[in-house]
N, C-alpha and C positions, 0 to 999 in steps of 0.2 A: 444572624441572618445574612452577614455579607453585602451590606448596603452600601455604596456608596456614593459621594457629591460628585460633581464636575471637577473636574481636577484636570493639570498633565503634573507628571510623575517628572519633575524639576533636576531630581538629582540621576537619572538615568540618563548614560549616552544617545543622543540626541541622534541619531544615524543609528542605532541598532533596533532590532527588532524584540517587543514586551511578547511573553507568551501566556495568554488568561486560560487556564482553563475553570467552567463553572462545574459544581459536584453538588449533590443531596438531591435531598426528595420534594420537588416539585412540580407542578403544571408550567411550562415554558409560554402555552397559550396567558396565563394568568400575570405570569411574574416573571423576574430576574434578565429581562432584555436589558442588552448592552445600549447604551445609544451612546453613539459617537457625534458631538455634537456639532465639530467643524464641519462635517458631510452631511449633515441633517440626516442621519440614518438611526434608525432603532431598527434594531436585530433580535431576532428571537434568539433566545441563547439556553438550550437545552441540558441538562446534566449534560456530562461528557463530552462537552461540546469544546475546541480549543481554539484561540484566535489568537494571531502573530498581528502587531502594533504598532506605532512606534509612538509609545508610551509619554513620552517625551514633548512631543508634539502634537499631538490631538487629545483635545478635552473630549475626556470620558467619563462613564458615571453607569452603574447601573438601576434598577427598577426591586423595588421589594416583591419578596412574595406573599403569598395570601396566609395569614395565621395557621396554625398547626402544620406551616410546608419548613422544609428548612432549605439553606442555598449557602455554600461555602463558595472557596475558590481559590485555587492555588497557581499563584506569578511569578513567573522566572525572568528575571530584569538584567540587565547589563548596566552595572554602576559604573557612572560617566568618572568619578574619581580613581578607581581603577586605573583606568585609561589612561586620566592626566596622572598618575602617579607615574606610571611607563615611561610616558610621552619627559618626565622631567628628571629623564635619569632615576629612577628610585629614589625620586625624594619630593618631599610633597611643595608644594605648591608655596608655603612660606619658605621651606628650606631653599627651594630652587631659587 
């Protein structure tokens, strides 16, 4: 079903932008709102619907949907390790 708690996403670059999009078959009036909860906002959030984030830093979560719907979701992140691997000469973080 694609549920999830409150959460920020810890291991993602902190400065880049998360990209959600929601997929399946359900009522968006019913289910699968995004609520972003540092902004006190719940968003309807539609199949097909895609949102840029910064994953990292606002606690997110979304909403179930109603039995026999279904709701996926596919996230495109910028791992913050990555980064620091770069940023240390190619080499990680104990080695540097």
């Amino acid at each position: 079903q694609g549920v999830t708690w409150p959460h920020t996403d810890q291991g993602n670059l902190a400065w880049a932008w998360c990209a959600v999009t929601a997929l399946g078959d359900f009522d968006p009036v019913f289910g699968g709102h995004l609520i972003l909860w540092d902004l006190g906002l719940v968003i309807r959030f539609p199949p097909g619907a895609t949102i840029l984030l910064p994953s990292a830093l606002l606690t997110h979560s979304n909403v179930a949907v109603r039995e026999g719907e279904e709701r996926d979701s596919v996230v495109h992140f910028t791992a913050g390790g990555l980064f620091r691997y770069v940023n240390n000469g190619c080499k990680t973080d104990k080695v540097f």
